[in-house]
Rosetta silent file (secondary structure, phi, psi, omega in degrees, C-alpha in Angstrom):
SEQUENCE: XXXXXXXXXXXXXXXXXXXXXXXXXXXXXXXXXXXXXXXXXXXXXXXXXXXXXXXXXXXXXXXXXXXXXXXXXXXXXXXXXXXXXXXXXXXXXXXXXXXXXXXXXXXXXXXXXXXXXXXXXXXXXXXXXXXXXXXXXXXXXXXXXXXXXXXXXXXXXXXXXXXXXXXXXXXXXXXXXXXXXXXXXXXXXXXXXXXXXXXXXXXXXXXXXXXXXXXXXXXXXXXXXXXXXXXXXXXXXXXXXXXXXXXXXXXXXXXXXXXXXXXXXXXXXX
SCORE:     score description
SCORE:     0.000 S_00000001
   1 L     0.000  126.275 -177.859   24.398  -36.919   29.460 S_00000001
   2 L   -81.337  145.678  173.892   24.655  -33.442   30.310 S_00000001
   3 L   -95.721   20.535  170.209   21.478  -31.728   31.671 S_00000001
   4 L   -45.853  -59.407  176.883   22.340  -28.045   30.694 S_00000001
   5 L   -97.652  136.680 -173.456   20.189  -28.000   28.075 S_00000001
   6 L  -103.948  150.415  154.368   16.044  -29.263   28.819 S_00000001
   7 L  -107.187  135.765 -178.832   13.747  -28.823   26.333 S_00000001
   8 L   -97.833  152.234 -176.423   10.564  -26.662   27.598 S_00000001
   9 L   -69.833   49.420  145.394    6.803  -26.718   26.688 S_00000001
  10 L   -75.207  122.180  177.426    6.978  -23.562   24.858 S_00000001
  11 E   -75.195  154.165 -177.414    5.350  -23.709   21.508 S_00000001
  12 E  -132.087  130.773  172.589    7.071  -23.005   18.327 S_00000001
  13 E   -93.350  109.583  178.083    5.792  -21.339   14.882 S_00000001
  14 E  -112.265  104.018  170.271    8.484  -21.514   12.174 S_00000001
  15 E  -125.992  107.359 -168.893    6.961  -20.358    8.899 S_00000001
  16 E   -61.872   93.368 -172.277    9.590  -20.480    5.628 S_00000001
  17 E   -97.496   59.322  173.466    8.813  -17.345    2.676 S_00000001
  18 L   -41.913  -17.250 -169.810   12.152  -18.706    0.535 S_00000001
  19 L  -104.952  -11.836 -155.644   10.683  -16.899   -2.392 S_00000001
  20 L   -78.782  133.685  123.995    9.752  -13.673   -0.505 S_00000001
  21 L   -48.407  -20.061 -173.401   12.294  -10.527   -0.883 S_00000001
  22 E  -145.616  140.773  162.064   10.040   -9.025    1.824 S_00000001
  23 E  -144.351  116.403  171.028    8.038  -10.122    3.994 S_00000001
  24 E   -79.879  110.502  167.052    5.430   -7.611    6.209 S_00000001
  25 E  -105.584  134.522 -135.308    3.893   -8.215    9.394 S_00000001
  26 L  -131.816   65.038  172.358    0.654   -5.896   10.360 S_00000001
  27 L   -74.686   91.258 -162.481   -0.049   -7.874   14.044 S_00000001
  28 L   -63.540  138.401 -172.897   -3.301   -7.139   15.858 S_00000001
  29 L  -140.280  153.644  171.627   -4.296   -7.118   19.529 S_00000001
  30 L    55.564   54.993 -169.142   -6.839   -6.954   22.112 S_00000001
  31 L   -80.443   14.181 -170.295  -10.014   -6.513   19.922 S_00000001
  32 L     6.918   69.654 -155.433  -12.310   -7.482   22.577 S_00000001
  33 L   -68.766  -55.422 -168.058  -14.866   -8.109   19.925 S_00000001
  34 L   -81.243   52.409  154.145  -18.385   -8.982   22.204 S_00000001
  35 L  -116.968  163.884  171.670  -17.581   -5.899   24.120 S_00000001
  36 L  -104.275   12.603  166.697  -19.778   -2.749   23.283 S_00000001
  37 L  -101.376    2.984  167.075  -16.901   -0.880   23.280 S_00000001
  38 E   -87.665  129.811  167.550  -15.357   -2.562   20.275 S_00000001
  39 L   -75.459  111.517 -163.524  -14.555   -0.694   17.213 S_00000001
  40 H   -85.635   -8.859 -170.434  -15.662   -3.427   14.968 S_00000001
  41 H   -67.883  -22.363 -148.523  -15.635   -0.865   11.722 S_00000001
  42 H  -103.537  -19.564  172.590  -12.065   -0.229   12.414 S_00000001
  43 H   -74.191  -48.434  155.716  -11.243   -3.967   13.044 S_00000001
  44 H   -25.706  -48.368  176.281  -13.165   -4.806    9.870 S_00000001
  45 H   -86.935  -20.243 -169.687  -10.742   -2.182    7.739 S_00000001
  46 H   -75.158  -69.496 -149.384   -7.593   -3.863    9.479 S_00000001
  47 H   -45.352  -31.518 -147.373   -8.955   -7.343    7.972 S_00000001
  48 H   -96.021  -22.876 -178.298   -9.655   -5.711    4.691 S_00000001
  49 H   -94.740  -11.243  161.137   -5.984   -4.038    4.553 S_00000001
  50 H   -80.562  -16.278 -163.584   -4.360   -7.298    5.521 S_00000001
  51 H  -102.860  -78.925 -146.472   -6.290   -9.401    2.745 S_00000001
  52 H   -59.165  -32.790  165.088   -5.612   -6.578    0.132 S_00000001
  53 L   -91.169   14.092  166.321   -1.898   -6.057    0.970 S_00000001
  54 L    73.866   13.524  167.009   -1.213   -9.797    1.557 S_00000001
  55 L   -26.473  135.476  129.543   -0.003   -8.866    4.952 S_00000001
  56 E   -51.146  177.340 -178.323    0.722  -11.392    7.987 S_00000001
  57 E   178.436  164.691  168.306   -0.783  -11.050   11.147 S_00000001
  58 E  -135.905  171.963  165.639   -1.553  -12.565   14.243 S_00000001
  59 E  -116.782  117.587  157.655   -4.297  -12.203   17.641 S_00000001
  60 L  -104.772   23.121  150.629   -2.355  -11.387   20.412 S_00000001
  61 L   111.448  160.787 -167.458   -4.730  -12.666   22.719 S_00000001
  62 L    80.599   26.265 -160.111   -8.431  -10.651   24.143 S_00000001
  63 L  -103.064   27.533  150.976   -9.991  -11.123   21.240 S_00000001
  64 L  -129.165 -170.965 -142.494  -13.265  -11.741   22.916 S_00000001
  65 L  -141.129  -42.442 -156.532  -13.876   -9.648   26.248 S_00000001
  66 L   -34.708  156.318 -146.408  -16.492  -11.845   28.308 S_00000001
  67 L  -133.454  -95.244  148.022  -14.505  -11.710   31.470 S_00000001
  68 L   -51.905  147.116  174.681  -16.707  -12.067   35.025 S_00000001
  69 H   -46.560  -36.682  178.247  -19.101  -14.173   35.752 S_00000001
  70 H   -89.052  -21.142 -164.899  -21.836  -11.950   35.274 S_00000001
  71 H   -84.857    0.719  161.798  -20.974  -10.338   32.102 S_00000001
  72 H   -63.292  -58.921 -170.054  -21.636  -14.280   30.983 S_00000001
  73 L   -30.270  149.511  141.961  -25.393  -13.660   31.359 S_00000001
  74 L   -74.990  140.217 -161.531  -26.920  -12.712   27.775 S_00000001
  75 L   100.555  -19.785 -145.704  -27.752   -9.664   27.328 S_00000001
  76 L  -110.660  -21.337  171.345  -25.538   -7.931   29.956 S_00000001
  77 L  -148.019  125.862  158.472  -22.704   -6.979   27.422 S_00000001
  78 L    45.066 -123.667  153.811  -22.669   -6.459   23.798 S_00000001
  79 L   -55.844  160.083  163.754  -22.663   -9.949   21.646 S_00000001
  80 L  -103.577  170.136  171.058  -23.692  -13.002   23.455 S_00000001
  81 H   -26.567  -61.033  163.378  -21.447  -15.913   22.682 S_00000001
  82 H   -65.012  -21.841 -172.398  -22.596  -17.792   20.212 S_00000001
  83 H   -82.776  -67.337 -151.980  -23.043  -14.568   17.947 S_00000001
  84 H   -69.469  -33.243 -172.139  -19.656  -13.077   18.727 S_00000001
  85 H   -49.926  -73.420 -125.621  -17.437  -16.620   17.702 S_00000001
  86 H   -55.609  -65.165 -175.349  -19.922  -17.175   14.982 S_00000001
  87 H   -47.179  -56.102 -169.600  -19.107  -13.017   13.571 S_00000001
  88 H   -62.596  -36.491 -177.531  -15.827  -13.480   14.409 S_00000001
  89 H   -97.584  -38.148  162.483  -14.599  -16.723   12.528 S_00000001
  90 H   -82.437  -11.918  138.783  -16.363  -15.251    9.318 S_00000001
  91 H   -37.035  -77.120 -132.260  -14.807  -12.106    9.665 S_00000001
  92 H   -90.530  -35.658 -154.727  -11.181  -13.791   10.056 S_00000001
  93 H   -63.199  -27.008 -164.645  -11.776  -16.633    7.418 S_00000001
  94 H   -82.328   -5.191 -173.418  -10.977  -14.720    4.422 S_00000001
  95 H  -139.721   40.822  174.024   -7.314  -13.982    5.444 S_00000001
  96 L   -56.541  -35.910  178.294   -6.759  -17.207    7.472 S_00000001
  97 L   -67.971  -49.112 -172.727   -3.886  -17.932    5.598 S_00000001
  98 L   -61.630  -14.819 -156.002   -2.586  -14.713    6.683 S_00000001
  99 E   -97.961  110.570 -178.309   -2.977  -15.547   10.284 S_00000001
 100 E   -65.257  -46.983  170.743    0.222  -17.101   12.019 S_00000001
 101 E  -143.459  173.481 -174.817   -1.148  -17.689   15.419 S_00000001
 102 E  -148.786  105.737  174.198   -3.869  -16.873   17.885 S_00000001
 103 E   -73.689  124.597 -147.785   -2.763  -16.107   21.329 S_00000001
 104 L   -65.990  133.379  173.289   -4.475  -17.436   24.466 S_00000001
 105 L  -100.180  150.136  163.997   -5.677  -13.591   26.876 S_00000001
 106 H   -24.098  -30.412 -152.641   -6.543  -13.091   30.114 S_00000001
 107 H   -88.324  -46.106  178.093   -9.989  -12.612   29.378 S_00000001
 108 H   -60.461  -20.243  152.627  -10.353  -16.022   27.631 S_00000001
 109 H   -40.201  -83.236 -164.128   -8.203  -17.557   30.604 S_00000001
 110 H   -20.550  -47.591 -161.334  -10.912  -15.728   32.838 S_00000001
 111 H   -82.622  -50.280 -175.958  -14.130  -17.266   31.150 S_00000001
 112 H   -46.707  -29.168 -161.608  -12.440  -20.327   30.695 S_00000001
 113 H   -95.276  -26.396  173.084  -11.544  -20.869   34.358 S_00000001
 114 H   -79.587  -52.076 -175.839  -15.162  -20.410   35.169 S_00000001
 115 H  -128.614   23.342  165.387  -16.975  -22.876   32.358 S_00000001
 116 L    78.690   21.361 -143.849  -14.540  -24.668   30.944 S_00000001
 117 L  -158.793  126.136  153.348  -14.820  -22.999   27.621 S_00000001
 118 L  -109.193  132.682 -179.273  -12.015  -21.303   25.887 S_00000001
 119 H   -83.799   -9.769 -166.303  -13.440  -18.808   23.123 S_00000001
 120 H   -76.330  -44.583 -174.783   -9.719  -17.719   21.801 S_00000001
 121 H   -77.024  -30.055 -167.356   -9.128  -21.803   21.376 S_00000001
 122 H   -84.087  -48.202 -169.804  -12.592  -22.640   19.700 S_00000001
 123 H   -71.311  -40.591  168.036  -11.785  -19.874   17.357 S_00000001
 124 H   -74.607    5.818  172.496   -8.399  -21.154   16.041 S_00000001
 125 H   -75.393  -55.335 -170.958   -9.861  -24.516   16.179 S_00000001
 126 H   -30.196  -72.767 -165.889  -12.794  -22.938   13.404 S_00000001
 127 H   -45.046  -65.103 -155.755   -9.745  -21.042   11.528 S_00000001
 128 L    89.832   25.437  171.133   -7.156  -24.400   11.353 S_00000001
 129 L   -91.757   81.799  174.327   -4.909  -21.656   13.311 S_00000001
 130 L    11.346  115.209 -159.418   -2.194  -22.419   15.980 S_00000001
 131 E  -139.065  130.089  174.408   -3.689  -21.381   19.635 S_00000001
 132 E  -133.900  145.567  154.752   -0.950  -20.688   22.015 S_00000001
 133 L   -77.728  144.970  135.048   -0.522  -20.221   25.873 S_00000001
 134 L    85.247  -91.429  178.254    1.736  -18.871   28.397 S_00000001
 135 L  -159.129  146.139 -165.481    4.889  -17.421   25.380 S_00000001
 136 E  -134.277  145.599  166.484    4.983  -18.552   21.749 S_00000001
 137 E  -102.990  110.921  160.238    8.106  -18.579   19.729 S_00000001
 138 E   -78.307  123.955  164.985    8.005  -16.930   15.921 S_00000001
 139 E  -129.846  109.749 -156.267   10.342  -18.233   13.642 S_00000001
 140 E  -118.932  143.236  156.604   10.045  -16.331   10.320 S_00000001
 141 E  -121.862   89.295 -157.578   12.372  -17.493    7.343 S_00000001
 142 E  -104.458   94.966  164.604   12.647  -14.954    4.602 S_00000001
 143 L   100.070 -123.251  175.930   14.355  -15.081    1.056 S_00000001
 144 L  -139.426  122.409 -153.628   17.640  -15.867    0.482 S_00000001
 145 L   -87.328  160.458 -175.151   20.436  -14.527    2.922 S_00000001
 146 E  -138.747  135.252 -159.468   23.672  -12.859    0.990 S_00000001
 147 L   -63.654  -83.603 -140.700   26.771  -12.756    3.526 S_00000001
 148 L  -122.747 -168.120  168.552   27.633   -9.073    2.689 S_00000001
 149 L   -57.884  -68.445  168.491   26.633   -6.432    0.316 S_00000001
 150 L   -95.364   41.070  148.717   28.990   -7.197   -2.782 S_00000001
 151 L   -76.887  158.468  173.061   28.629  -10.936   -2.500 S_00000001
 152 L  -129.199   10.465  170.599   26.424  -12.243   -5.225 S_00000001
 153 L  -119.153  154.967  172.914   25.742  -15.695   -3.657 S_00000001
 154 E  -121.388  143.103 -166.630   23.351  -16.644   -1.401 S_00000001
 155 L  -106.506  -28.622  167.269   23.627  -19.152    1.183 S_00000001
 156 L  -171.632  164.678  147.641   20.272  -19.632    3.337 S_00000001
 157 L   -67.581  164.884 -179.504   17.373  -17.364    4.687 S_00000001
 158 E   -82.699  122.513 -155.588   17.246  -15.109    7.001 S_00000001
 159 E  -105.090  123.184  179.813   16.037  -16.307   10.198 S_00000001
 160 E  -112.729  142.003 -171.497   13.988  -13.524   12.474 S_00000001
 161 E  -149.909  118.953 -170.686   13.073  -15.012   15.393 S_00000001
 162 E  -123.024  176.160 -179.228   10.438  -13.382   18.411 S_00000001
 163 E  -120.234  134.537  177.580    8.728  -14.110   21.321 S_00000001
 164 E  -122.297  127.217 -174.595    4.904  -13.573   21.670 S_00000001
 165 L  -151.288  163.960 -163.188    2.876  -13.369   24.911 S_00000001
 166 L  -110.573   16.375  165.600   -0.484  -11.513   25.257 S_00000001
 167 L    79.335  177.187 -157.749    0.985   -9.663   28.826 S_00000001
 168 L  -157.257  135.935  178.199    0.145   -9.732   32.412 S_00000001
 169 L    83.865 -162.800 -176.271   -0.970   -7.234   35.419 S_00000001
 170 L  -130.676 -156.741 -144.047   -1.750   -3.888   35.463 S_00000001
 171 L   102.381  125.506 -169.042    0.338   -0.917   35.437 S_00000001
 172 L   -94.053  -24.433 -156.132   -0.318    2.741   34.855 S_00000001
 173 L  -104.351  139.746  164.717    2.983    4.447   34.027 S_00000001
 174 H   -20.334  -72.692  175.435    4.550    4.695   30.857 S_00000001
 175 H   -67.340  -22.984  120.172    7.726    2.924   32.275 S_00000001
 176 H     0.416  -83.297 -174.810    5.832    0.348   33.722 S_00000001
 177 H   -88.301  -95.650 -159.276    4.491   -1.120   30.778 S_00000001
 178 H   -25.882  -46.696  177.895    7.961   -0.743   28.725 S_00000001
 179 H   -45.098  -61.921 -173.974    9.728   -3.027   31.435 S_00000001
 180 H   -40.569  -39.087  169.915    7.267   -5.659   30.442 S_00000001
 181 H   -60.922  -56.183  157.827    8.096   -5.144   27.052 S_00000001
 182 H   -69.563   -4.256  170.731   11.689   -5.270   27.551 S_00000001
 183 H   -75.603  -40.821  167.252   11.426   -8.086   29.731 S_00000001
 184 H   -53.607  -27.006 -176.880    9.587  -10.089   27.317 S_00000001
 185 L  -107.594   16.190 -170.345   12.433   -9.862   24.526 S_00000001
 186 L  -117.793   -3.203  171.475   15.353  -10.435   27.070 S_00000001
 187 L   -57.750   -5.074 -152.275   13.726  -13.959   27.903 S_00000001
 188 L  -144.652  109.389 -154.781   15.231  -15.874   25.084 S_00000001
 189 L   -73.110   -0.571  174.494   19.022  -14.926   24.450 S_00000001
 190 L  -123.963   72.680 -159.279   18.368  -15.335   20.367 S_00000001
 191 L  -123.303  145.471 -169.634   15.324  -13.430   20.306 S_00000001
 192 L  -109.028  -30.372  169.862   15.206  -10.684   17.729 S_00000001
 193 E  -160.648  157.349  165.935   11.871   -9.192   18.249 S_00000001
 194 E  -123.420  140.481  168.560    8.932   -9.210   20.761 S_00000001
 195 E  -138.553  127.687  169.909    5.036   -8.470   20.585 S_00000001
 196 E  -116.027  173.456 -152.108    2.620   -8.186   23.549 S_00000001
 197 L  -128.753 -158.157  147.168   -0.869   -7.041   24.018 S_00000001
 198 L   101.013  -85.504 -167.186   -2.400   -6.383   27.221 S_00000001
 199 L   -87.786   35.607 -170.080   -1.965   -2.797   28.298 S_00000001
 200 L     7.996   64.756  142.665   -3.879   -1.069   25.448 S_00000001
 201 L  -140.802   90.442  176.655   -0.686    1.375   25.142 S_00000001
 202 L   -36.665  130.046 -175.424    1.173    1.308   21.740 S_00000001
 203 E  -147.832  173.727  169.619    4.912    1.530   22.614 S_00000001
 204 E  -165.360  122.747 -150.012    7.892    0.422   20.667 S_00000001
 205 E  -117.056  123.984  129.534   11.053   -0.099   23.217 S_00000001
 206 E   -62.270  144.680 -169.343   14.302   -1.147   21.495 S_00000001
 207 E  -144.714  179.355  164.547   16.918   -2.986   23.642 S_00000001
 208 E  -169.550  158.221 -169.850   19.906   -4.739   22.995 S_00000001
 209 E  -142.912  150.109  179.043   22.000   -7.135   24.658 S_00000001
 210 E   -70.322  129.706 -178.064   25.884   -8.508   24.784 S_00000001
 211 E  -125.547  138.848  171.772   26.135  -11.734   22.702 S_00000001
 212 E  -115.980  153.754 -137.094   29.764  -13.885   22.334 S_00000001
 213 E  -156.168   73.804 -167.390   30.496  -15.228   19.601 S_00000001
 214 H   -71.060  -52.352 -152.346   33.389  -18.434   20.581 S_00000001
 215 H   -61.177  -20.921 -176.944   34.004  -19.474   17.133 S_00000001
 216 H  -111.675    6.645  173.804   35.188  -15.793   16.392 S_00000001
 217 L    39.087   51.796  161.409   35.795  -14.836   20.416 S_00000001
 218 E  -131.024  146.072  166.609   34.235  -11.367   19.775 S_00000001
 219 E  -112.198  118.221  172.710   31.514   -9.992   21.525 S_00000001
 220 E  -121.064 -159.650 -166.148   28.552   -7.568   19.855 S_00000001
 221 E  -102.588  141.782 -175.181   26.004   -6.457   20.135 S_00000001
 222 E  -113.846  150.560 -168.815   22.604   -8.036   19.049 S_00000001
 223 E   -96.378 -169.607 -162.416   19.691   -5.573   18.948 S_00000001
 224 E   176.747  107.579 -165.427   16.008   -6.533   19.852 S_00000001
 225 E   -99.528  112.039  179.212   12.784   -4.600   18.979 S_00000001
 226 E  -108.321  129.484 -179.176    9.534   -5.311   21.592 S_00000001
 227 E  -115.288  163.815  176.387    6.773   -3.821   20.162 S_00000001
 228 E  -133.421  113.172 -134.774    3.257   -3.504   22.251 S_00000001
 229 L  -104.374  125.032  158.000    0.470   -3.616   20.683 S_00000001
 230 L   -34.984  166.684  178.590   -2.929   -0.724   20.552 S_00000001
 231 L  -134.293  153.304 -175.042   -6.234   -2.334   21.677 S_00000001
 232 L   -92.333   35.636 -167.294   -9.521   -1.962   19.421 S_00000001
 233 E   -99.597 -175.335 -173.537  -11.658   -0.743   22.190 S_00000001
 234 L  -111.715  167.131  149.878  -13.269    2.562   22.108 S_00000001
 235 L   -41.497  138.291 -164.572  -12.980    4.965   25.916 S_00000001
 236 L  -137.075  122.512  134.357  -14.771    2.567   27.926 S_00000001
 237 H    18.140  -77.573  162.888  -16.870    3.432   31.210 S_00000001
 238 H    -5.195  -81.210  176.429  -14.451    1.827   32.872 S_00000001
 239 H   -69.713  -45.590 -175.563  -11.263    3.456   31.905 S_00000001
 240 H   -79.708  -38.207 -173.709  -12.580    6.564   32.622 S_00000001
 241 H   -54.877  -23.450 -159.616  -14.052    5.963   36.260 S_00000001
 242 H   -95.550   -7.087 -156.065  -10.613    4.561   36.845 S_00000001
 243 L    51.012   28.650 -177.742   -8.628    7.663   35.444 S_00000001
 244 L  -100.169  153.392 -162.207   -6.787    5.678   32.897 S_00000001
 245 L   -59.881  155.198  152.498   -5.464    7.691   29.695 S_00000001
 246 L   -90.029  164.122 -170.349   -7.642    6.491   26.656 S_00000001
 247 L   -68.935  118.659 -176.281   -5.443    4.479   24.240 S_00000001
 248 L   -70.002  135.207 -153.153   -3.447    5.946   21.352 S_00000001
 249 L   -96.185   65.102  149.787   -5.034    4.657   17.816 S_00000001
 250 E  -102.102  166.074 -172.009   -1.237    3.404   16.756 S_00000001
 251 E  -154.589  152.948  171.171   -0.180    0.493   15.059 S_00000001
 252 E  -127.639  126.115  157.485    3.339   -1.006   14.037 S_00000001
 253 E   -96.272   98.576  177.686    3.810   -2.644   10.477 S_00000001
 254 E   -69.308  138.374  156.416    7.021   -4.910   10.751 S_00000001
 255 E  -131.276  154.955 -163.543    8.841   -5.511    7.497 S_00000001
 256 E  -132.926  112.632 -169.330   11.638   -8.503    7.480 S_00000001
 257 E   -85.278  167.755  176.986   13.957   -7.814    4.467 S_00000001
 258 L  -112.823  -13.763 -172.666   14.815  -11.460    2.556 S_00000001
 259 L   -55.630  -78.012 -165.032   18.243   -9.424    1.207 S_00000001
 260 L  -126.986  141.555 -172.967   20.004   -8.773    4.253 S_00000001
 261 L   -48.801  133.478  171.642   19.047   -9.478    7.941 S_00000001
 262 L   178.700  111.710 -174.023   17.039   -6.281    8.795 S_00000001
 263 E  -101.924  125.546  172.663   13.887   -5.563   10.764 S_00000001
 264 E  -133.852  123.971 -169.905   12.388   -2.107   10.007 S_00000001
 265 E  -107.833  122.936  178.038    9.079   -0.937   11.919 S_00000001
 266 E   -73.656  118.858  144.344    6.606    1.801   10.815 S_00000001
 267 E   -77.807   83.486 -148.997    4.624    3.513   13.391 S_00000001
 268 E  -133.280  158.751  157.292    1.318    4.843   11.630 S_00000001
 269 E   -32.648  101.174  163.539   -2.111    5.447   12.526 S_00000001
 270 L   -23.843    0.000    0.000   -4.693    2.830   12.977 S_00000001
């Protein structure tokens, strides 16, 4: 038996919209909610614009903040624990459906690694949500696929298929943080799109890579969109003693046609 191919602990979300013509995804990241530097009105308006346009979405990991040991203490930052899950999982509940996954962050690593407690896992446990570590595989299946333009039959959906990780390190420079991006969507040779968290700086890096093709011995090109996700914190103490940038209030709304394979992403305001 050959051992070329292994199968790896990587998790995988495959979710099938056969009836969908469209399908939008409006994914959210790093809301550090139990921080006092979270905007919760503006997280609050995302939920409310995801339930009213029937949106997907995901948590790309950070969505609680507690970090250090001391900022455990009650009282010492913003919500205490029990408050923020509690706030958090009734916030989230009303679009639940909506949520494809909920990605494990540093900061919930952090706390976790201290007391044994993850709060990012306890919340998709509440929710009935997927909770993923490490890199998660998206497998969206949308409509009906139609081989060319003036074909009238259709033969399967259209399969879009990304990689999700909530990011890693630091890095100040623009170009920095884009490697990371592009690194993330060159992991997986059929990966179509990437979204990461992390470095509260909306970017959106297009890449592309050589793909062969033996039954038809041509080689193109397949393209590959890594998007990076805004963070919901306010200018933070922090950021400024450190002389980091505050964070541009951007957002990307993916739409995944069901016609024809085609990813097209909007860049808009928070």
């Amino acid at each position: 038996m050959s051992n070329i191919h292994q199968s790896l602990d990587v998790k995988v979300i495959q979710k099938s919209f056969p009836e969908a013509r469209e399908l939008y995804l409006l994914p959210l990241g790093d809301l550090h909610w139990d921080s006092r530097y979270s905007n919760h009105s503006l997280i609050e308006r995302k939920v409310a614009e995801i339930k009213e346009n029937n949106y997907l979405t995901l948590l790309i990991g950070d969505t609680f903040d507690k970090l250090f040991f001391s900022w455990l203490l009650k009282d010492q930052q913003g919500d205490d624990l029990n408050v923020a899950l509690t706030t958090v999982a009734n916030l989230f509940k009303p679009i639940r459906d909506n949520i494809l996954l909920i990605m494990d962050g540093n900061h919930e690593r952090g706390m976790e690694k201290k007391v044994g407690f993850n709060m990012g896992e306890a919340l998709a446990n509440v929710l009935e949500i997927p909770f993923i570590r490490g890199i998660g595989v998206l497998h969206l299946r949308v409509g009906k696929y139609r081989k060319n333009q003036t074909s009238k039959s259709f033969s399967r959906m259209n399969s879009y298929v990304g990689l999700v990780a909530h990011g890693y390190g630091g890095g100040r420079t623009k170009g920095a943080k884009a490697n990371k991006a592009a690194a993330l969507g060159d992991v997986m040779e059929n990966c179509d799109f990437s979204i990461m968290g992390h470095v509260h700086d909306p970017n959106l890096i297009p890449n592309s890579r050589l793909v062969y093709d033996p039954q038809r011995k041509t080689v193109y090109a397949r393209e590959i969109r890594n998007v990076i996700l805004s963070s919901f914190q306010n200018y933070s103490n922090y950021a400024q003693e450190s002389f980091m940038r505050p964070s541009p209030k951007l957002e990307y709304l993916i739409r995944f046609d069901g016609m024809y394979k085609n990813i097209e992403i909007l860049e808009r305001r928070m």
